[in-house]
C-alpha positions as CSV (number, residue, x, y, z in Angstrom):
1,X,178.8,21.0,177.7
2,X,182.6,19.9,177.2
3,X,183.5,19.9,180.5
4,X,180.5,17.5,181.4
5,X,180.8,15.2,178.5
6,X,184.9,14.9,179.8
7,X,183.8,14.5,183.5
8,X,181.5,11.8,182.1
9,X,184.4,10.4,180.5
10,X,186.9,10.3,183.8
11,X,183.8,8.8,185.9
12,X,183.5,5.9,182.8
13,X,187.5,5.2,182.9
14,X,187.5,5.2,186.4
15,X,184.7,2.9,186.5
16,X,186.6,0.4,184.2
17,X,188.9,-0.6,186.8
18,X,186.6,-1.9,189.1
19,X,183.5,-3.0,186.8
20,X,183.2,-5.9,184.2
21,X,182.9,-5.1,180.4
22,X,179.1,-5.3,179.4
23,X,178.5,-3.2,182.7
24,X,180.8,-0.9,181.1
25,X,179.5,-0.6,177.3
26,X,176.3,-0.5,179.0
27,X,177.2,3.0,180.8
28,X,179.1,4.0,177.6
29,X,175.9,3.5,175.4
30,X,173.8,5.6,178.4
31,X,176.4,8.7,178.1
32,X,176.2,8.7,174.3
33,X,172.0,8.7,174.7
34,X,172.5,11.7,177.4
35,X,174.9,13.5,175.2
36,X,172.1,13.4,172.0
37,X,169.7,14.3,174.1
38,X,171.7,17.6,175.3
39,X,172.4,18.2,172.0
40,X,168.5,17.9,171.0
41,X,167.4,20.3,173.8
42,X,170.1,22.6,173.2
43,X,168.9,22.6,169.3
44,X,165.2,23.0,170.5
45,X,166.1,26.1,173.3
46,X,167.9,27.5,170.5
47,X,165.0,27.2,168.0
48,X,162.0,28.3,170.9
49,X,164.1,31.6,171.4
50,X,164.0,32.1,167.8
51,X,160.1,31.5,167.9
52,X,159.9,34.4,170.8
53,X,162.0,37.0,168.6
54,X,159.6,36.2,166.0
55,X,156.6,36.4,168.1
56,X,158.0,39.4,169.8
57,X,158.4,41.3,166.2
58,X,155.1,39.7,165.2
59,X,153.7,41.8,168.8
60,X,155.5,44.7,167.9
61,X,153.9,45.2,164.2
62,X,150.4,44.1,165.6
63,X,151.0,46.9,168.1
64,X,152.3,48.7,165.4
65,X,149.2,48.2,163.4
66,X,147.0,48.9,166.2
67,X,148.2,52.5,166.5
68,X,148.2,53.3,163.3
69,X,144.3,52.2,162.9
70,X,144.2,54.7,166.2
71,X,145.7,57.6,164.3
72,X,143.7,56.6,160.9
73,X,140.9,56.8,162.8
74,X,141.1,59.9,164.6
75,X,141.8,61.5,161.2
76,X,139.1,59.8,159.7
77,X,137.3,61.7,162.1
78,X,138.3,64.7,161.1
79,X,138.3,64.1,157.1
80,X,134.8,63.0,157.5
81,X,133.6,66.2,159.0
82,X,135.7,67.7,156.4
83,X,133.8,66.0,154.1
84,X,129.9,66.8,155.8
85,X,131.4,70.2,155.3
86,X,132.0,70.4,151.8
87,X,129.3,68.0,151.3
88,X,126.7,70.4,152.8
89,X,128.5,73.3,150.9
90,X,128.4,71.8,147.4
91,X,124.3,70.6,148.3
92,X,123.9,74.2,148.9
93,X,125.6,75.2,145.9
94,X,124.4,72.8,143.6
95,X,120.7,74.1,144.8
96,X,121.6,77.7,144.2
97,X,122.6,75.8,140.5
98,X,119.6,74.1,140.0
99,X,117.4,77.7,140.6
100,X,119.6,79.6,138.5
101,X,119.6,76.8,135.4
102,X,115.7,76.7,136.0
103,X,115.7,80.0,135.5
104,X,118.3,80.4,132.7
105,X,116.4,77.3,131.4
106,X,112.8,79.4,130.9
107,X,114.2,82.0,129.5
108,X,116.2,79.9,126.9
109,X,113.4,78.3,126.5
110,X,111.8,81.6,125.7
111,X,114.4,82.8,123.4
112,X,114.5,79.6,121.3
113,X,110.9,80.1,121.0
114,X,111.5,83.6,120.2
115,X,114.1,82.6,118.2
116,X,111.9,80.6,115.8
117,X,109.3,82.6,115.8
118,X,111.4,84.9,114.4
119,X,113.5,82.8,112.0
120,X,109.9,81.9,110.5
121,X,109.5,85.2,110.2
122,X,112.7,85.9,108.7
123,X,112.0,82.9,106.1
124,X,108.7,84.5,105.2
125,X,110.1,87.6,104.4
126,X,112.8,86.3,102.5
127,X,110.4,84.2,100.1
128,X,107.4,87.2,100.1
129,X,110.9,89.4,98.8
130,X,111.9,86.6,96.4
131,X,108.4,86.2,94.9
132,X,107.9,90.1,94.7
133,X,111.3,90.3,93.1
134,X,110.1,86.9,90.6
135,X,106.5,89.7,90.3
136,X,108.5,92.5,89.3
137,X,110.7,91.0,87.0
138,X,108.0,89.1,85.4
139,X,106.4,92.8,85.3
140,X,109.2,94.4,83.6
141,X,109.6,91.6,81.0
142,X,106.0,92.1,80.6
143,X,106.1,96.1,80.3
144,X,109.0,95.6,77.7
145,X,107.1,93.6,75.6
146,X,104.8,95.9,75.6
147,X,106.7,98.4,74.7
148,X,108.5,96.6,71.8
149,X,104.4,95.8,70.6
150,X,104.1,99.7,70.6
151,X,106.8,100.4,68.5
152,X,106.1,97.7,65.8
153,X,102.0,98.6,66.0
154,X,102.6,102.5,66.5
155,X,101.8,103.0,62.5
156,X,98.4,101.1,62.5
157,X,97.9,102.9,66.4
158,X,98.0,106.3,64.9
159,X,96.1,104.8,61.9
160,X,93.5,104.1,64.3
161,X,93.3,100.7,63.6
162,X,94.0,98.8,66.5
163,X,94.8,99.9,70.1
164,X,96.9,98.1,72.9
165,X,95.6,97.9,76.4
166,X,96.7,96.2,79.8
167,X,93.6,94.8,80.9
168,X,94.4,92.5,84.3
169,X,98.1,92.5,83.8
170,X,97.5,91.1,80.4
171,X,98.7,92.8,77.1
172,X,95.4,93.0,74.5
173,X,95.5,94.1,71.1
174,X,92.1,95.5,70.3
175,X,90.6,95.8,66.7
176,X,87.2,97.7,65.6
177,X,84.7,95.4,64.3
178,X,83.8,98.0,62.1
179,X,87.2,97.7,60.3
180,X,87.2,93.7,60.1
181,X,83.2,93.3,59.6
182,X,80.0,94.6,58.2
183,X,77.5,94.8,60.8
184,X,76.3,90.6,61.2
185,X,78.8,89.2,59.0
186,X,81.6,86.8,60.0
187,X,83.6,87.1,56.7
188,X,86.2,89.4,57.4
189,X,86.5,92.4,55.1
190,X,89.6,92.9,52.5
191,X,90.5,96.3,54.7
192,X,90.1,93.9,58.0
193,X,92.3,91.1,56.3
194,X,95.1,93.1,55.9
195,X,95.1,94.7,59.1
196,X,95.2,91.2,60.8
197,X,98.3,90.4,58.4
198,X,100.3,93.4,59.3
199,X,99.2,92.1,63.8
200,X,100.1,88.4,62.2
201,X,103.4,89.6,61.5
202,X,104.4,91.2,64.9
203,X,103.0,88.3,66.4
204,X,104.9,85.8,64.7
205,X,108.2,87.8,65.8
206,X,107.6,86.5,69.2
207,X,108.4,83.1,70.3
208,X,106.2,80.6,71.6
209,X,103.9,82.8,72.9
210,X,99.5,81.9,73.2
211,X,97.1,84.2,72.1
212,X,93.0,83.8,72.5
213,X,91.5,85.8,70.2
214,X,87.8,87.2,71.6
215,X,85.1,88.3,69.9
216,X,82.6,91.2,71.5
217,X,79.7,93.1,70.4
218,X,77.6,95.7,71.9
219,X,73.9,95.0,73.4
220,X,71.8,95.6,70.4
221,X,69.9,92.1,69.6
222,X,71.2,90.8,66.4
223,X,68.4,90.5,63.8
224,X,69.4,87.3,62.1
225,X,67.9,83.8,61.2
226,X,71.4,82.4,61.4
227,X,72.4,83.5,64.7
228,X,70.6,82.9,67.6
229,X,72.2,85.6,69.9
230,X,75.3,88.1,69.9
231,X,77.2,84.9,71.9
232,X,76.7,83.0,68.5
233,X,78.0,85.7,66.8
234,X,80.7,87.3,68.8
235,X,82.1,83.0,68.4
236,X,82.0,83.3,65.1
237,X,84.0,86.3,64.4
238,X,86.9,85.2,67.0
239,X,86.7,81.9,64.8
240,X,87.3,83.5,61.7
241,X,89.8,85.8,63.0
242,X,91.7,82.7,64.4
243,X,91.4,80.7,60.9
244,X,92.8,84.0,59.0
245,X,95.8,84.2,61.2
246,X,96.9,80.8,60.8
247,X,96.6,81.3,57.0
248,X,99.4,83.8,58.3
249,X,101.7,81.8,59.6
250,X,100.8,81.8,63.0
251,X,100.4,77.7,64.7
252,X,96.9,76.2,65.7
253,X,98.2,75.0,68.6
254,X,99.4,78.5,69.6
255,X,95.7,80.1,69.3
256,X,92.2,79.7,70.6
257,X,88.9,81.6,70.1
258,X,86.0,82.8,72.4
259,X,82.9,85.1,72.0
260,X,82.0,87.5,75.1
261,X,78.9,88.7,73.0
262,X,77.7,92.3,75.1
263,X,78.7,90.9,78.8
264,X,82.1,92.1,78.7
265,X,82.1,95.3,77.4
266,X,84.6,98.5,77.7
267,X,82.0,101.8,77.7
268,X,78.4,101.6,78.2
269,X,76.1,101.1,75.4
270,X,74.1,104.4,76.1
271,X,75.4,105.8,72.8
272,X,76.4,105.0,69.1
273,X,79.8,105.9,70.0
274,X,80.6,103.3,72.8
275,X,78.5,100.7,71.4
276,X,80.8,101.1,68.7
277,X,83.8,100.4,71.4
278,X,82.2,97.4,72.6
279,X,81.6,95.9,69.1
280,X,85.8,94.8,69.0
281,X,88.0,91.8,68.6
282,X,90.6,91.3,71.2
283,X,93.9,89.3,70.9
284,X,95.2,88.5,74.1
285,X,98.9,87.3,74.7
286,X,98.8,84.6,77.4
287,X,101.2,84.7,79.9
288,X,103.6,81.9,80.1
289,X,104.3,80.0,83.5
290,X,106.8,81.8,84.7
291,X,105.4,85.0,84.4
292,X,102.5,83.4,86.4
293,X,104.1,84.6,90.0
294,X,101.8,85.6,92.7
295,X,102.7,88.3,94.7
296,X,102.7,87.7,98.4
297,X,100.2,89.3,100.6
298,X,102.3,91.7,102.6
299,X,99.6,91.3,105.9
300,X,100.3,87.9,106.3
């Protein structure tokens, strides 16, 4: 490029000897132009060789690319039959699963039905045992009360005076009419008045405990204008054994009376001897609520 732009030169000074001044400028000004525009092209060759490197690394990573889609490919190929594999493996697992939890599923189901079938059971035993244990203690409170009774009644027992029964897990202390009335009276005899006081004194010695007080006779009709039957009169006995014993100290609101007349008796009335057991007065000692415990049928 040099060595043209100095030929140019020689030609131009060469020229000035034999060509006038404006003709001279003229070619001047034409030389300069050619010289930019040599420049210009030699900029812009410079600049489109550029552009083909870059276009030619631009090929080579699209061919790059191109090849490594290829290869992804052909091992997506392979991975996805890989995968078909284990897919068809794990659906023929997961079945194999699903028959085995169905079955492990019926018989859980069968145990936790068994299961609380049997805790039921288990809970009913435990409360039929708790309520027998609430019966027998009850019963043992019960039989040492009525063995403490005993004791403190065992003079007028061997007297003859009174007896003590269990009659339908109650206790009863049982008197002879004979030795608290004459025959149709309701006045209680001086004999019968202080056996009541000596029973009116035991009973006191227990706390906060009911009694009914029952009057009985035996099935002879009673031959009197004032009472209509032995209901009237069997009433009127437990009354005024139930007055005398409060005159003894015992609370009103602890007692009650009730006349059986013959329909409850204790021996048949076939002979003077158990008519004479029938024709009683009975003090019964109520149970209190918690001695009121139910045993538990065992065949339920």
């Amino acid at each position: 490029m040099k060595f043209r732009l100095s030929l140019l030169v020689l030609v131009l000074s060469a020229a000035t000897a034999c060509v006038p001044h404006d003709r001279y400028d003229a070619a001047l000004k034409d030389a300069k132009s050619a010289h930019a525009s040599a420049d210009k092209l030699s900029a812009d060759l410079v600049a489109a060789r550029a552009e083909i490197d870059r276009l030619n690394a631009a090929l080579k990573a699209a061919q790059d690319g191109v090849d490594q889609r290829d290869r992804s490919l052909a091992d997506g190929a392979l991975t996805t039959h890989d995968l078909q594999t284990k897919l068809d493996d794990a659906t023929a697992l997961n079945e194999q699963l699903r028959v085995e939890l169905e079955r492990l599923g019926k018989n859980a189901d069968a145990l936790v039905a068994e299961k609380g079938s049997l805790a039921t059971a288990l809970n009913e035993a435990k409360a039929r045992l708790e309520e027998l244990r609430k019966a027998q203690a009850a019963a043992d409170q019960r039989a040492a009360l009525f063995r403490q009774l005993a004791l403190k009644f065992q003079k007028m027992i061997d007297s003859g005076q009174l007896k003590i029964k269990l009659r339908d897990g109650r206790m009863v202390i049982e008197l002879a009419n004979d030795v608290l009335f004459d025959s149709g009276q309701t006045v209680v005899k001086p004999e019968g008045q202080k056996a009541i006081a000596q029973v009116a004194t035991v009973l006191r010695s227990i706390p906060n405990r009911r009694y009914q007080v029952a009057g009985h006779t035996d099935n002879v009709p009673i031959q009197s204008g004032r009472f209509h039957s032995n209901w009237d009169l069997s009433t009127a006995r437990a009354v005024s054994v139930v007055n005398f014993l409060i005159t003894q100290g015992l609370k009103p609101e602890l007692l009650s009376a009730s006349g059986y007349g013959e329909f409850d008796p204790v021996a048949p009335n076939d002979t003077p001897q158990d008519r004479a057991k029938n024709r009683r007065i009975e003090i019964t000692l109520q149970p209190n609520i918690d001695e009121l415990v139910a045993v538990p049928d065992a065949a339920k």
